[in-house]
Backbone bond lengths (Angstrom), bond angles and torsions (degrees), N, CA, C in turn:
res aa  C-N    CA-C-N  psi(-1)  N-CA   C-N-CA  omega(-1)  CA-C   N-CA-C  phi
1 X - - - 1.462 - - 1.531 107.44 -
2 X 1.175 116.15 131.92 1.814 121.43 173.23 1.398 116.97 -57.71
3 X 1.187 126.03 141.96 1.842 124.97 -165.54 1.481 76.09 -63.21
4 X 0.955 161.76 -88.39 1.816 143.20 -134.59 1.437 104.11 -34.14
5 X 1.492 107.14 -69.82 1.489 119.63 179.42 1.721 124.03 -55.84
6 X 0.877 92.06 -23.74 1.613 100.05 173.12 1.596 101.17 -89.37
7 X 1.260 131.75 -38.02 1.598 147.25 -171.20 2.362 82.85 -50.67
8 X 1.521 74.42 -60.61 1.799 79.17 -163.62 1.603 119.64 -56.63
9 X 1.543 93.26 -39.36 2.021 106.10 177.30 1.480 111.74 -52.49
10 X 1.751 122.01 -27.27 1.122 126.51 178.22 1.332 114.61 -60.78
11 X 1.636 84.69 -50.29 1.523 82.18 -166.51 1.657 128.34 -84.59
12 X 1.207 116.92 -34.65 1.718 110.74 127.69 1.356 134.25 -27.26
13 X 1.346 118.49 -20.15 1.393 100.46 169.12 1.563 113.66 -115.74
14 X 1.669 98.71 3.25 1.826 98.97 173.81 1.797 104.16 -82.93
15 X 1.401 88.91 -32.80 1.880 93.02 171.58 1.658 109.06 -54.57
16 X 1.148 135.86 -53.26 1.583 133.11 -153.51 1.236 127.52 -116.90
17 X 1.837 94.14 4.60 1.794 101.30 -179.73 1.381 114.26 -80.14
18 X 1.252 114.78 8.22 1.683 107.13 177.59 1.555 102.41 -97.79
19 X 1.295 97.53 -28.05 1.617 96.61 -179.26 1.617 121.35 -90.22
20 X 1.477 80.95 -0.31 1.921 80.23 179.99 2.323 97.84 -100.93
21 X 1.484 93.93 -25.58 1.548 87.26 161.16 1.567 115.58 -63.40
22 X 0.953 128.32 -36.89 1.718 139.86 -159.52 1.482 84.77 -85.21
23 X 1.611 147.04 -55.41 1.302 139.28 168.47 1.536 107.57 -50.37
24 X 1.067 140.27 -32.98 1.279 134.12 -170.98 1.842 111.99 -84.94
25 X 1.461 96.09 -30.93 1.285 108.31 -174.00 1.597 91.08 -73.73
26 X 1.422 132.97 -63.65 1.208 124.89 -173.54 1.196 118.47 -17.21
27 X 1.580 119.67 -44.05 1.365 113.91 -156.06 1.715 114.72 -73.20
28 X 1.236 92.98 -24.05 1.555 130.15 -174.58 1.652 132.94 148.27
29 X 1.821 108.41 -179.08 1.478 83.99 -154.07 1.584 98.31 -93.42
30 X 1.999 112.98 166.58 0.900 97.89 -160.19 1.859 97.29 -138.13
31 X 1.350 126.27 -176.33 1.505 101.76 170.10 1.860 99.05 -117.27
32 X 1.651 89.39 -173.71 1.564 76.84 -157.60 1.368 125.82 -81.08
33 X 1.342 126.81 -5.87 1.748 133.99 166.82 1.469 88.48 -70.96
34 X 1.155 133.94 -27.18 1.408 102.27 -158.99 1.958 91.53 -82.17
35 X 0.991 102.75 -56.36 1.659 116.25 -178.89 1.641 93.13 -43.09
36 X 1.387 145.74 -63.75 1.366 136.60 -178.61 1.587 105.08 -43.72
37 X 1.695 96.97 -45.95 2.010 93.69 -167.85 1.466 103.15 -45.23
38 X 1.221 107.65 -53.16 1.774 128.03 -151.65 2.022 92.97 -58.69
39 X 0.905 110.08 -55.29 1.590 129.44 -146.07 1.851 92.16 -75.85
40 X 1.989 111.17 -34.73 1.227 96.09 -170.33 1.765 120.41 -106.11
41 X 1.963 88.69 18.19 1.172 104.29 -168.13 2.200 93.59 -104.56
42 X 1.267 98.89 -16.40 1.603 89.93 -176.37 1.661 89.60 -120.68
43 X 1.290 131.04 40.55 1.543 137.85 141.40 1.829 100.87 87.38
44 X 1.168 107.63 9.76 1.382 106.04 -150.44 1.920 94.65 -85.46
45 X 1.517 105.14 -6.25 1.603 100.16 -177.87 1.475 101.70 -168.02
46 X 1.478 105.88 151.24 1.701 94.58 -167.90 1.485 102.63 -106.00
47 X 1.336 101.85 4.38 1.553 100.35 171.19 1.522 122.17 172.32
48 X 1.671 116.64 151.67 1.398 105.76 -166.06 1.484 122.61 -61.16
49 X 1.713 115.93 -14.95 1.074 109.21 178.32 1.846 125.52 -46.20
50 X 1.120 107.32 -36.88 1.215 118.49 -179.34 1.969 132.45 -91.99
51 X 1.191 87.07 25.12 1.911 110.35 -148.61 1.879 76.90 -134.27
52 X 1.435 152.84 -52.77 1.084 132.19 -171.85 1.359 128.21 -75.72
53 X 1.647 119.84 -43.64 1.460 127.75 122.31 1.508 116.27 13.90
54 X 1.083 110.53 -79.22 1.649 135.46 -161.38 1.469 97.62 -81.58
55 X 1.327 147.44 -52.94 0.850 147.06 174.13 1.456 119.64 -53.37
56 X 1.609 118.09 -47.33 1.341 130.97 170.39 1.812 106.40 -52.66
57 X 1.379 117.43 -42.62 1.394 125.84 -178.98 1.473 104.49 -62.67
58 X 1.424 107.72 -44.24 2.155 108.96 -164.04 1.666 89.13 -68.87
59 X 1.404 117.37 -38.49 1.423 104.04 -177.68 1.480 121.06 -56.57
60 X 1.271 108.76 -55.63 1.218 120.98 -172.09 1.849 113.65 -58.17
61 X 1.187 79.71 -35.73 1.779 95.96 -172.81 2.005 100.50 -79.86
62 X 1.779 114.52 -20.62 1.583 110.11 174.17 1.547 106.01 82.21
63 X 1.058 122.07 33.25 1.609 124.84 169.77 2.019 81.02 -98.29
64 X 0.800 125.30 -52.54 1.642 127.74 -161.63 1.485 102.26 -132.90
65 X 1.502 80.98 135.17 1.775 103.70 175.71 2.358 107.84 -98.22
66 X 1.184 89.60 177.60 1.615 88.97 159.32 1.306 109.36 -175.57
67 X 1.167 95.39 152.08 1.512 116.25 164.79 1.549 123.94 -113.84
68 X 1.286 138.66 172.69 1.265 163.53 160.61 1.589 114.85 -86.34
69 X 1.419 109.91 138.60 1.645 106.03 177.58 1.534 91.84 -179.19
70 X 1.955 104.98 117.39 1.558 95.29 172.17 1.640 118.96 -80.88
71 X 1.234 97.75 160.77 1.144 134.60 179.60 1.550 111.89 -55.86
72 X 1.207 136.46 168.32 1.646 134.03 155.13 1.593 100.50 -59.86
73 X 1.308 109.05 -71.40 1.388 123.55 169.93 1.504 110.66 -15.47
74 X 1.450 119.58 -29.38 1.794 110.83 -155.35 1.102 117.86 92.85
75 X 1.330 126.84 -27.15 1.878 118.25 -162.57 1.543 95.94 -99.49
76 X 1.083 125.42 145.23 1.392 143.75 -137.89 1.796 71.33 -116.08
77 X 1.706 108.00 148.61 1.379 126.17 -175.46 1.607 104.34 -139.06
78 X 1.227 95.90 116.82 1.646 91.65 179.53 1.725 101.44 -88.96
79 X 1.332 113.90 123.77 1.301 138.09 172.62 1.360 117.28 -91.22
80 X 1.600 121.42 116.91 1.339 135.11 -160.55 1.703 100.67 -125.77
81 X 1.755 99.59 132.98 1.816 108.06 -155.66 1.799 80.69 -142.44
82 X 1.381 107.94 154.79 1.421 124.72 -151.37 1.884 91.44 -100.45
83 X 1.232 129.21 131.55 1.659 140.96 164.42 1.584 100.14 -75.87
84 X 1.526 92.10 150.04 1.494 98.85 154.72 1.236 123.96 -65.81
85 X 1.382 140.78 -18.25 0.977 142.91 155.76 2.273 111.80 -54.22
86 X 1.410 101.80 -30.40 1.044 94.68 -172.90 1.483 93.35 -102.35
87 X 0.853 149.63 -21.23 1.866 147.37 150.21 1.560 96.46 -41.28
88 X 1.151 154.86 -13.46 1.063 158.24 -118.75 1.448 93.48 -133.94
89 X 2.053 97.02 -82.28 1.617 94.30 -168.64 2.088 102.28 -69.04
90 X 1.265 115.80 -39.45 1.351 90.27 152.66 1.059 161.07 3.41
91 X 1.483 105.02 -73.39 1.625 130.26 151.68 1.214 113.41 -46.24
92 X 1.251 116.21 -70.47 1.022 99.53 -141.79 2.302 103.06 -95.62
93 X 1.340 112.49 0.05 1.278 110.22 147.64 1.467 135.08 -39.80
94 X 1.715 82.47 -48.61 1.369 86.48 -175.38 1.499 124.50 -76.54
95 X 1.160 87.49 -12.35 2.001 92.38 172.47 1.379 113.64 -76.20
96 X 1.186 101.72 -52.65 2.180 112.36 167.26 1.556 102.46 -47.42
97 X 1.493 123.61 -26.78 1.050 111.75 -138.82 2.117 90.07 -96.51
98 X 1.217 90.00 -50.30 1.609 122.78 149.81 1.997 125.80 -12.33
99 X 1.529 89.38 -57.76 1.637 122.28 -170.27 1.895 93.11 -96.14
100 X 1.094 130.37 -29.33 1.478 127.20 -156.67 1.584 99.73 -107.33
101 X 0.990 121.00 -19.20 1.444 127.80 -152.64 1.593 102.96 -89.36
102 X 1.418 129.39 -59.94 1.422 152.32 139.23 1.285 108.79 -16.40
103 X 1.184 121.05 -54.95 1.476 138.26 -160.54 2.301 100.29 -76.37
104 X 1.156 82.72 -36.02 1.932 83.31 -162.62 1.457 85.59 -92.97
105 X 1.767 134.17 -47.11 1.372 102.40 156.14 1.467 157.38 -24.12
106 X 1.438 95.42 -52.35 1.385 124.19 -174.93 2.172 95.22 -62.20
107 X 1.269 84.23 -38.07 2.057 85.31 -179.50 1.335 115.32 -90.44
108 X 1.331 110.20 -5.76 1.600 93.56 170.90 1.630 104.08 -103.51
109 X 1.492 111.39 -9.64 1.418 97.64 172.65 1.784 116.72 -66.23
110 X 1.494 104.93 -39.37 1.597 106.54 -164.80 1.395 127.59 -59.69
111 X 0.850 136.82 170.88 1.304 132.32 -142.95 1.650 99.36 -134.96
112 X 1.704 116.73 103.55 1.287 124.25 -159.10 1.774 100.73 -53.06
């Protein structure tokens, strides 16, 4: 992809990576390599550096709670599970997301 196009993929995915964590969390809770694996395996992030950040914020902000629980290994895994508050902004993304999506199609189909 040309740095322009990649310039833009960023920024599309700094817009929707909280909500694509809060979709992942839905399914259930998860810890955070696994949530980086998921996110850098469907393009959605090029790396965890930027995925703990964001996570520290959903906490603080109460979309996601966490806990601690070691590992076999020994190393203690902080495990991150989705709030009703974060079922919430969830929701209702996905309706914006729903209403907006159609809409930016519909303009890249037309013909200047």
């Amino acid at each position: 992809m040309a740095a322009d196009g990649e310039r833009i993929a960023t920024n599309i995915r700094k817009g929707v990576l909280e909500y694509c964590v809060l979709a992942l969390l839905s399914r259930g809770e998860m810890y955070g390599l696994q949530l980086a694996d998921e996110l850098v395996e469907r393009g959605l992030t090029a790396s965890e550096g930027s995925l703990y950040p964001l996570l520290a914020r959903m906490r603080d902000a109460g979309s996601v709670t966490t806990r601690w629980e070691s590992a076999d290994s020994g190393r203690a895994r902080r495990y991150y599970e989705i709030t009703d508050t974060g079922r919430e902004q969830l929701a209702l993304f996905a309706e914006v997301w729903r209403g907006m999506a159609p809409q930016v199609g519909a303009l890249l189909k037309e013909e200047p």
